[in-house]
N, C-alpha and C positions, 0 to 999 in steps of 0.2 A: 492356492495363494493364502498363507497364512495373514490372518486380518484382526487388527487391534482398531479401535473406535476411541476415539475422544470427546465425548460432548459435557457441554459445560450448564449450570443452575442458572446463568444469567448472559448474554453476552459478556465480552470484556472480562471473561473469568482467566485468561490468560489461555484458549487451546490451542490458536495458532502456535503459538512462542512452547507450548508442552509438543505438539505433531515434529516442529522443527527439530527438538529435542531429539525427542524419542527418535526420529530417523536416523540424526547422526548418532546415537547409543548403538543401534541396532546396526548402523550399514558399520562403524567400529567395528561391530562382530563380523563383520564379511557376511551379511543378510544383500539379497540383492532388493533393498527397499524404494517403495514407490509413495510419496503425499496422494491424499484424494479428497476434492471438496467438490461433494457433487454438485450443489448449485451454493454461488456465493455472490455476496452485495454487497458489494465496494465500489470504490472511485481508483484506488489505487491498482493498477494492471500493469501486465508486461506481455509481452511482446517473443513469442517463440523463435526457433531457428527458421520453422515453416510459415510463418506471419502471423499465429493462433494467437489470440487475445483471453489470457487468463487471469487470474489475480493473482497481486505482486505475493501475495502470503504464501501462493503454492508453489509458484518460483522459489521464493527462499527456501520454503522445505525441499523442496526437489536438489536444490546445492548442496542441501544439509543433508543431503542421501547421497551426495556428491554422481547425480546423474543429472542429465539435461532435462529444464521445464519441457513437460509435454502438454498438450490441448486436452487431453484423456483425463490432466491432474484435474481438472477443475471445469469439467463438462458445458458447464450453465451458468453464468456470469451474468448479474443484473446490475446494470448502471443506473443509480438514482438519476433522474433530471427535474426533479420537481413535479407539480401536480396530480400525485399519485402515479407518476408513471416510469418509465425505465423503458434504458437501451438492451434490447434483451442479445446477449450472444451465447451459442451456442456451437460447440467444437470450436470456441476461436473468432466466429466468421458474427457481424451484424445481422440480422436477420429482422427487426422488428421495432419498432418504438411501439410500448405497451402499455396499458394501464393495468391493474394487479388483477382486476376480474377478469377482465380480456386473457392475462397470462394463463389465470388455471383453467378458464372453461374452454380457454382452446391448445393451451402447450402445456399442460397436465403430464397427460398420458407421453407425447412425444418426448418429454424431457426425463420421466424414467426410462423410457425408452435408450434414451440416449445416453445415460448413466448409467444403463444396465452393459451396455454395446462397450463403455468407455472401463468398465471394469474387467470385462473379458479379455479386451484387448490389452488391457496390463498384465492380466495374469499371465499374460504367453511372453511376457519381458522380464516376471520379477516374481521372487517369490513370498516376499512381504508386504501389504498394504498396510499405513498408517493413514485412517481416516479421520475427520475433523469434521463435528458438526457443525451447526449456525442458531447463535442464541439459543435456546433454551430447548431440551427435546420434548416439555412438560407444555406448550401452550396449548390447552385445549380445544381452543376455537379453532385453532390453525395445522390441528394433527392431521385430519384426513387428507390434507394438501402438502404434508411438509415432507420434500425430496432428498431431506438434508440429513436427517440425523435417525432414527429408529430403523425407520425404514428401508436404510444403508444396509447399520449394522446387523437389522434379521436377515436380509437378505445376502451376507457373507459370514451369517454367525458368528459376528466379532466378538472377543473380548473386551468389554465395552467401560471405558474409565468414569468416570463423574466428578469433572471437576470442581472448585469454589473458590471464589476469591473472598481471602476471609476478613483481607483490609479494607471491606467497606461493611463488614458485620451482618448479623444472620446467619451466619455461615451453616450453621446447623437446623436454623427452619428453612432454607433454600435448601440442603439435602432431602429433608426429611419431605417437605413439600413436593418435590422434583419426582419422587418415588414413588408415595401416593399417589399421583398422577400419572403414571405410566401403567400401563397394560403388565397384565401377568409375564405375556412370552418377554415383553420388552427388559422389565423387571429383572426377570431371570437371565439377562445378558450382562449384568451390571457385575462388574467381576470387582470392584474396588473404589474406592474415594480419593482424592487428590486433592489437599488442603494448600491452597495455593498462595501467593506473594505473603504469607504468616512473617510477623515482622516481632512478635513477642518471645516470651521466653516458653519452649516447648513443656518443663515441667507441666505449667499453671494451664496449659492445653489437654496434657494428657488425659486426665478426669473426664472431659468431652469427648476426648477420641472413642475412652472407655465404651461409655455409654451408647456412645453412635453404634460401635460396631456390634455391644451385645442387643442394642433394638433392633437394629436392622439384618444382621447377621454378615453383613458387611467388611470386609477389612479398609483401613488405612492405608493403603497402597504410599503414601506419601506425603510430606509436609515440605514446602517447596518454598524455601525463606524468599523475600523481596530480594528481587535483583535489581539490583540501581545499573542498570546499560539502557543506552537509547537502541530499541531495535525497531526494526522498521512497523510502521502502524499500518494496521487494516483499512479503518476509516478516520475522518477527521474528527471523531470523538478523544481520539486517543490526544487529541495534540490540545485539547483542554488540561492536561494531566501535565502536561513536558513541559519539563523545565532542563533547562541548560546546566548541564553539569560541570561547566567551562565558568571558573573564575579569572579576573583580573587578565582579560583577553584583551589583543590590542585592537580587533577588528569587531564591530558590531554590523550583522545584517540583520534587516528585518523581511519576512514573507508574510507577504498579504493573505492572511486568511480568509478566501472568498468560501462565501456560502454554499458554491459547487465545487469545495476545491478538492483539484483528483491529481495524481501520480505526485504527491509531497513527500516517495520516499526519495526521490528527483535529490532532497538537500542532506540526507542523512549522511553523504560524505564532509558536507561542510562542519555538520555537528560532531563528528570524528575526530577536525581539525582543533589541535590543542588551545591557539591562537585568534580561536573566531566562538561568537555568540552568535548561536541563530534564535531568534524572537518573534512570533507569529501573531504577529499585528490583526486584529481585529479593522473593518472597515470605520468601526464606528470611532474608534481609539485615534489620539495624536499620534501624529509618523514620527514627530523628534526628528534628530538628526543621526540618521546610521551612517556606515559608511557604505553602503549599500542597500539598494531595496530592489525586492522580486517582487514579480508578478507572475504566480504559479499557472499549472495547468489548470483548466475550468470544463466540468460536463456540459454548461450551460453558460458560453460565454458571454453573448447575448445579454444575458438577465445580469451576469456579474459585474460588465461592465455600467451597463446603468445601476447597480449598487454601489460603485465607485461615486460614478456623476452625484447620488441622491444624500451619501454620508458627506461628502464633500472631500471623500477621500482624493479624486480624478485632480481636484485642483490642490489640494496639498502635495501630491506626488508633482505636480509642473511645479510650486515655488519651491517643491523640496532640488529639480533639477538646476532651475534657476541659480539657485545659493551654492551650486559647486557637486551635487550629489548624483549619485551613479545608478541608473536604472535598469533593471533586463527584463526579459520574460520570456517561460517557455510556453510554447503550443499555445494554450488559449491566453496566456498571457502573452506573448507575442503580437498574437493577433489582435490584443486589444491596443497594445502601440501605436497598431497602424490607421490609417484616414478611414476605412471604412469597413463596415461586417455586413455581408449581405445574407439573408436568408427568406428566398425568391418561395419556398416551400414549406418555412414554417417549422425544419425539422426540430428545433431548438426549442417550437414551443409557441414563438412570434416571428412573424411575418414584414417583412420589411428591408430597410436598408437604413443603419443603424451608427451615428458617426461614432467614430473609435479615437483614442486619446492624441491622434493627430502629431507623437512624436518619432514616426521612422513611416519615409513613405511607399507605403503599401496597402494593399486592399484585398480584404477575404470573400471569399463568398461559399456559405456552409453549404457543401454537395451531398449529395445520399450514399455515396458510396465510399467507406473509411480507406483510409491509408493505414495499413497496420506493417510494419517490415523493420527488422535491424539494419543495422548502416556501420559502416565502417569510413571516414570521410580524413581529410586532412586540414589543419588550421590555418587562417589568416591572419587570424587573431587567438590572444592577446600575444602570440607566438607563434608564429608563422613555423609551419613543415612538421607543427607534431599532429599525431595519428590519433583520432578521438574516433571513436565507440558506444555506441549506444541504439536506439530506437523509436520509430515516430507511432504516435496514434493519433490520428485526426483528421477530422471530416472538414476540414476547411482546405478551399484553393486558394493559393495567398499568391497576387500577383507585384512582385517586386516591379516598383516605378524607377524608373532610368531618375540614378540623382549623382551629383558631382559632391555629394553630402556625404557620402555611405561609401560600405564595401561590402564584400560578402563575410559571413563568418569564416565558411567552408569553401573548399574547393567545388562546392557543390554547392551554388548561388541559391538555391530552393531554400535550405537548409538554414539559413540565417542572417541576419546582416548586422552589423554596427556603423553608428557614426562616426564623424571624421575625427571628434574629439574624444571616442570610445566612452563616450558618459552615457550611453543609450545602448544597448544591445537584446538583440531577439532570437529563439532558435526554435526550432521544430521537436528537435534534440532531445528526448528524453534521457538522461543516465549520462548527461553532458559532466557533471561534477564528478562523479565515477572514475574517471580517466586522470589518473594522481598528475603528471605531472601538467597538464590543461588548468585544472582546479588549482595548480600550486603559482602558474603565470599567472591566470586571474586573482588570486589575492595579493601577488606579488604588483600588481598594476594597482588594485588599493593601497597596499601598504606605502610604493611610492609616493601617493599620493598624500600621506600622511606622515611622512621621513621617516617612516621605518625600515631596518634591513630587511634585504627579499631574505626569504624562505627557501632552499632546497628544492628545485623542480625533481630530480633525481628518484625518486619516489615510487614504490609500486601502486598499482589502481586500490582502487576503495575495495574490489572484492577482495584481497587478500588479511585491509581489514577485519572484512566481513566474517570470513573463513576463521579465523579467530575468535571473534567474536560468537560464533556458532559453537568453537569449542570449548569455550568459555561456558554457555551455557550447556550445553552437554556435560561437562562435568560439576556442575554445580545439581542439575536433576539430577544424575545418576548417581551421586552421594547421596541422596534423600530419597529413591523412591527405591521401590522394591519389585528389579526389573524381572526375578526369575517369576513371583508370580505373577507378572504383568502378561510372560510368555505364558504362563502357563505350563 
């Protein structure tokens, strides 16, 4: 299996959005290409055909190879929860709540282990591997522990990229830095540089590239202009940066940016849509008046919801429903809607039985054993008989209370509920906005609301966006980078 390597001088240097790339350049060529992130740390994940829980970044690249997410993409998945510690999964499956000493001095070894087992097992599927490090492959405190990035690429003797984001400057002491610090063998893997999101005029670069490449011996592999597209983010850092590329829209939502907030690529449909602003409210910020408000999924919902209670955000969101406005939430926000959170075990972090926003009646209680599985269900709402798609992840049993207030979302009462005036709804549902024409009834119920004409349900799903949007950036890299000697 021929094996190329991405890692980057900093996090956030763009290698997820380059791996995507490169997959679909290379699977164009009829390469039967495979993503690989041997361990990765997000909040955002998805959900395989077999129930494997990976991260949403290796899904997208897996599309962008135009093959199905496998568990093998992305072996070792840690979910931050706060206090140093994480959800550790492994092939997909929970296995552990960890603290980071506890991780290496006892799942060290098992988790190369396991990325060594998850690379073999691709090579008998495909005959290209495009790998993706994590942050920086240069920390030196944390080399002899990092499963992610060197220690990949020597062990498939990749062609190994180095990339740099150059719009937040350094760009060439974070090269030169990164290099220095790396090991001779390592060193010697570095087949090229990738001068990434460069937003200036290339002449007034070129002098630097000069230089770079005669000290280092190095080529320029690439200069990869800023692409202004929303694509889906790693972690919630990214959503400090987003801004809404959507002017003079009729619909404004806002989503609650909770401090564990996980699977927010859940709205990247809605930011697609021409006619809506999506806005990611901070707890501490005024809600205003959207015409809509989420309440996203949470690692730690527990703790988010008393961030709600403590900003004062919990009681802004009841006078914002008061005054006419429209509420939802998925997964952990769902469950924060309802009467109660119980967690009899502590898995979350705190122990107890914890009142919840008291608007849709139901009550959770966090279990040790996740629900991971895609779903295929039918609507109640906002459109009765269409066919929506997507996927759950969540440790909570949520028991719907018999009310003459409510319905179900789905034909599949588990799954979600709304009230009788549809100003409140909840779902389990991840990838709920994905399903175009679902997404197109729900704003068509805002817009009502607001005398606007409905909108087109008629619509294909958000991947087809997506799928575009993926070629979109494949042709934008493969004009800039210099793919023969990338092959080699």
């Amino acid at each position: 299996m021929k094996a190329v390597m991405v890692v980057g001088t900093t996090s956030h240097a763009g290698k997820s959005l380059l791996v995507a790339a490169l997959c679909r350049i290379f699977a164009r060529r009829q390469w039967r290409v495979t993503p690989f992130k041997g361990q990765n740390m997000a909040l955002n994940s998805y959900v395989t055909a077999a129930g494997g829980e990976i991260g949403y970044a290796q899904a997208v690249q897996a599309w962008a190879a135009g093959v199905a997410p496998l568990v093998e993409m992305n072996p070792i998945l840690l979910k931050p929860q706060g206090d140093m510690t994480s959800q550790l999964i492994m092939k997909g499956r929970a296995i552990a709540n960890i603290r980071a000493t506890q991780y290496y001095e006892e799942y060290f070894d098992r988790g190369w282990q396991v990325i060594r087992e998850s690379l073999e097992l691709l090579s008998h599927q495909f005959d290209m591997v495009v790998c993706e490090g994590a942050g920086s492959p240069a920390e030196i405190n944390l080399k002899h522990r990092d499963l992610t990035n060197m220690r990949v690429a020597k062990h498939l003797n990749a062609r190994t990229l180095l990339v740099v984001d150059i719009d937040r400057g350094g760009a060439f002491a974070h090269i030169i830095g990164t290099l220095e610090l790396l090991d001779p063998d390592e060193r010697a893997l570095i087949k090229g540089f990738i001068i990434n999101k460069f937003r200036g005029q290339k002449s007034i670069l070129d002098p630097g590239l000069t230089w770079l490449e005669e000290r280092t011996g190095i080529p320029v592999v690439g200069v990869i202009p800023w692409i202004d597209e929303v694509f889906p983010a790693e972690d919630s850092l990214d959503l400090l940066d987003r801004r809404s590329s959507n002017s003079h829209t009729d619909l404004n939502i806002s989503v609650i940016r909770l401090p564990r907030i996980s699977n927010f690529t859940d709205f990247d449909p809605l930011e697609s849509e021409t006619t809506v602003t999506v806005k990611y409210v901070s707890p501490k910020d005024q809600l205003g008046h959207p015409d809509a408000v989420i309440l996203p999924g949470s690692k730690t919902t527990i703790s988010d919801l008393q961030v709600l209670r403590k900003t004062g955000m919990a009681e802004a969101i009841k006078k914002y429903l008061v005054a006419g406005g429209t509420v939802m939430g998925v997964c952990g926000g769902f469950q924060m809607l309802g009467e109660s959170i119980v967690d009899r075990e502590g898995l979350e972090g705190q122990q107890g039985e914890f009142k919840g926003l008291g608007l849709l009646p139901l009550k959770t209680a966090i279990a040790p054993d996740k629900i991971a599985r895609q779903r295929t269900v039918t609507s109640n709402y906002p459109q009765p008989g269409l066919p929506v798609s997507g996927y759950e992840i969540h440790q909570g049993i949520t028991q719907m209370l018999e009310s003459d207030l409510t319905k179900s979302l789905f034909d599949d009462p588990s799954l979600g509920m709304v009230n009788n005036s549809q100003s409140i709804w909840g779902t389990y549902l991840h990838g709920i906005f994905d399903n175009g024409a679902w997404r197109r009834a729900w704003l068509n119920h805002l817009r009502h609301q607001r005398g606007l004409q409905a909108l087109p349900t008629g619509i294909p799903n958000y991947r087809e966006h997506r799928e575009a949007l993926l070629d979109r950036l494949a042709d934008t890299v493969e004009k800039h980078l210099d793919i023969k000697h990338i092959l080699g």
